[in-house]
C-alpha positions as CSV (number, residue, x, y, z in Angstrom):
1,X,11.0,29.5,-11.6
2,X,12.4,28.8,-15.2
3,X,15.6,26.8,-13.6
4,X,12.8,24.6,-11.3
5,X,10.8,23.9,-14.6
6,X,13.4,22.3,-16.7
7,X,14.3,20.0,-13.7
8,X,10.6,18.7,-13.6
9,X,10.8,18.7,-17.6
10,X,14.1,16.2,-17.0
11,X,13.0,14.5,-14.4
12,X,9.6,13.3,-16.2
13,X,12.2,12.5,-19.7
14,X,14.3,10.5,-17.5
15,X,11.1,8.4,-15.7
16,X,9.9,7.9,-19.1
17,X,13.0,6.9,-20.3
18,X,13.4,3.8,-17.3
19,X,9.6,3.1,-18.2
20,X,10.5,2.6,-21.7
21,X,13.4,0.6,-21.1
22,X,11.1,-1.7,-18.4
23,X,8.9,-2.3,-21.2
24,X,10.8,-2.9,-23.7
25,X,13.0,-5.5,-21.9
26,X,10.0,-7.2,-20.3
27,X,7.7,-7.5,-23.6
28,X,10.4,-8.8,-25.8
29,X,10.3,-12.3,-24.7
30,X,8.5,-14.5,-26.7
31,X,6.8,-16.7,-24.6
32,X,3.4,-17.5,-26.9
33,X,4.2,-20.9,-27.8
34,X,4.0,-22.1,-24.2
35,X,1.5,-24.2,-22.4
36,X,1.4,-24.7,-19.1
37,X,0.7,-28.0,-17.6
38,X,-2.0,-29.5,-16.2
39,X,-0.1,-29.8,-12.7
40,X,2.7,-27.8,-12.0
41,X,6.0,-30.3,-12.0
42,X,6.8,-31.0,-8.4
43,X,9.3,-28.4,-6.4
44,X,8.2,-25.7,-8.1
45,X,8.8,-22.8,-5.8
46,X,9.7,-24.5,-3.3
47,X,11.8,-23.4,0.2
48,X,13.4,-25.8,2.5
49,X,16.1,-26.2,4.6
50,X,18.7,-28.4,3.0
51,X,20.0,-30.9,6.2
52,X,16.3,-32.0,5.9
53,X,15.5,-32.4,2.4
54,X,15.5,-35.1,0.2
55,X,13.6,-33.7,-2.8
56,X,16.0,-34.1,-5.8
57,X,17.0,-31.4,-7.9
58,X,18.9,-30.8,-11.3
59,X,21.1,-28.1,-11.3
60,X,22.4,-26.2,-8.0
61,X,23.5,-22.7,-7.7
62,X,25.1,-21.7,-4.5
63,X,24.8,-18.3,-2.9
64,X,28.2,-17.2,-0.2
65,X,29.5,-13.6,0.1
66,X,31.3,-13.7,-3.4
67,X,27.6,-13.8,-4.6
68,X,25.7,-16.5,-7.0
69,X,28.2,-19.4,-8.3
70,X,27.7,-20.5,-11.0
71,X,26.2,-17.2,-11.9
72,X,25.3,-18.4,-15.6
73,X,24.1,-21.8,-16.6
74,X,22.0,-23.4,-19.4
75,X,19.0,-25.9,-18.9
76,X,16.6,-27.8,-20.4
77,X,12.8,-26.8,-20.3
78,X,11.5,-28.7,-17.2
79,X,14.5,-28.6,-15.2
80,X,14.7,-28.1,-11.5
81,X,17.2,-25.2,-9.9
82,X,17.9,-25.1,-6.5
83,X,19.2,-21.5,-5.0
84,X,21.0,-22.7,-1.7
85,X,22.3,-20.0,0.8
86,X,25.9,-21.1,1.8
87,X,26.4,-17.6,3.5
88,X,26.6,-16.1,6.5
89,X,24.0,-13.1,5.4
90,X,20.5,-13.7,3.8
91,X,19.4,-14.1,0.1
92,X,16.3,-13.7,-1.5
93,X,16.4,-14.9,-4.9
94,X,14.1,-13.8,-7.6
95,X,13.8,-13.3,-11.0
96,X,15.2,-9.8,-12.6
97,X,14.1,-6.9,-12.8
98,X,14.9,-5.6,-9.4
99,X,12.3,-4.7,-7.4
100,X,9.5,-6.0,-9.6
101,X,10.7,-9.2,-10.2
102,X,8.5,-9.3,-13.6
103,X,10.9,-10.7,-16.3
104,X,10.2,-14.4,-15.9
105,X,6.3,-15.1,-17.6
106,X,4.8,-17.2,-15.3
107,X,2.8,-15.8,-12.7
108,X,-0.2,-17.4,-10.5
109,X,-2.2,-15.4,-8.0
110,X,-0.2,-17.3,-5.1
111,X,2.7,-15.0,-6.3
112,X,4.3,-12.6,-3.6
113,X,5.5,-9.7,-6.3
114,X,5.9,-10.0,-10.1
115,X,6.4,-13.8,-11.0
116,X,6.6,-17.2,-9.9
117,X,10.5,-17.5,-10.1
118,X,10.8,-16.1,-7.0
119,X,11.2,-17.3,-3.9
120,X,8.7,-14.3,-1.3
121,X,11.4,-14.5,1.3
122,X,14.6,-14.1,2.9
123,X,16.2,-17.4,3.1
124,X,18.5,-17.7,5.8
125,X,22.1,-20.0,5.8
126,X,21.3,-23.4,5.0
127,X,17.8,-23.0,3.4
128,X,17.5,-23.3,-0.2
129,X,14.6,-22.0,-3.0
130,X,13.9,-24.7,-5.8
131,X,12.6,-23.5,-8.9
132,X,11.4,-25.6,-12.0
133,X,12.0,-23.7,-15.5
134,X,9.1,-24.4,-18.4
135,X,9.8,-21.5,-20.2
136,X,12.9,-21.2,-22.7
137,X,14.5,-18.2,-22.8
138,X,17.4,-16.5,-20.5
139,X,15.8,-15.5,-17.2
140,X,18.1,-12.9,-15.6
141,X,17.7,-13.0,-11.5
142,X,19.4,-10.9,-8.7
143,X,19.5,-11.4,-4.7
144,X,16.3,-8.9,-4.0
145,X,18.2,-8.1,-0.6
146,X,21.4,-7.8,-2.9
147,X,20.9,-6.1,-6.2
148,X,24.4,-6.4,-7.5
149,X,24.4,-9.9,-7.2
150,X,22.4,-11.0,-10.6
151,X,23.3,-14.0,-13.0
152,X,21.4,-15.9,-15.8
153,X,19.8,-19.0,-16.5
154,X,19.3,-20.2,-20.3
155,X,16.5,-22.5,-20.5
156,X,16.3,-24.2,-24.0
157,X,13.9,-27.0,-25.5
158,X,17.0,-29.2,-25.7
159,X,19.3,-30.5,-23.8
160,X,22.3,-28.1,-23.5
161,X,25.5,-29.3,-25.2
162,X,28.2,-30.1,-23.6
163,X,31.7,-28.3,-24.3
């Protein structure tokens, strides 16, 4: 009986501990000097299938079995990321953490889980997930069907300079 105690008494530390740790990483961005617009810039959140589409982009970020390439890239606020599956398996991009998807700030009650930077589905090879970044910062994101496949994207209120 003693032995089964102290496991319940770790298990309950270590929950608390990964609670802690969710808050702490999701409550220390600073996102209070913000304002969303009026309309939502077009292709936010969008999914398509790229041999049809001729919505323009900024910045593209290919997923293929090696994972997310490039796996880290800075922005400007305002910018326009497309996610495009170049692999033979499915991807479902979405901001970090995994499973809640919570760390990027905006969220709308359209939303499939925790914000908008996310794209509610599997996309399947060929179809892509364009995202349009108003909040600086560095968003982390992962492959919800793939956890171990994660990058970042630095969003900034300037443009990024160049090396």
């Amino acid at each position: 009986m003693r032995l089964r105690n102290l496991l319940i008494l770790v298990c309950v530390l270590a929950l608390a501990a990964v609670a802690a740790f969710a808050f702490w990483s999701t409550s220390s961005k600073d996102t209070s000097s913000y304002t969303p617009e009026s309309a939502q810039p077009p292709g936010r959140g969008v999914v398509g299938n790229a041999k049809s589409d001729t919505d323009p982009y900024d910045v593209l970020i290919t997923y293929t079995t090696d994972g997310y390439s490039p796996r880290d890239i800075t922005i400007e606020k305002g910018k326009r990321v497309r996610f495009l599956n170049k692999s033979s398996e499915e991807t479902w991009p979405a901001s970090g953490i995994h499973p809640t998807h919570t760390l990027y700030p905006e969220k709308t009650s359209a939303d499939c889980l925790g914000s908008s930077f996310d794209s509610c589905a599997a996309l399947k090879n060929g179809e892509f997930f364009d995202f349009t970044f108003n909040y600086p910062g560095t968003w982390n994101f992962h492959d919800h069907l793939h956890p171990y496949d994660t990058g970042s994207i630095t969003v900034t209120d300037e443009p990024p300079t160049k090396k």
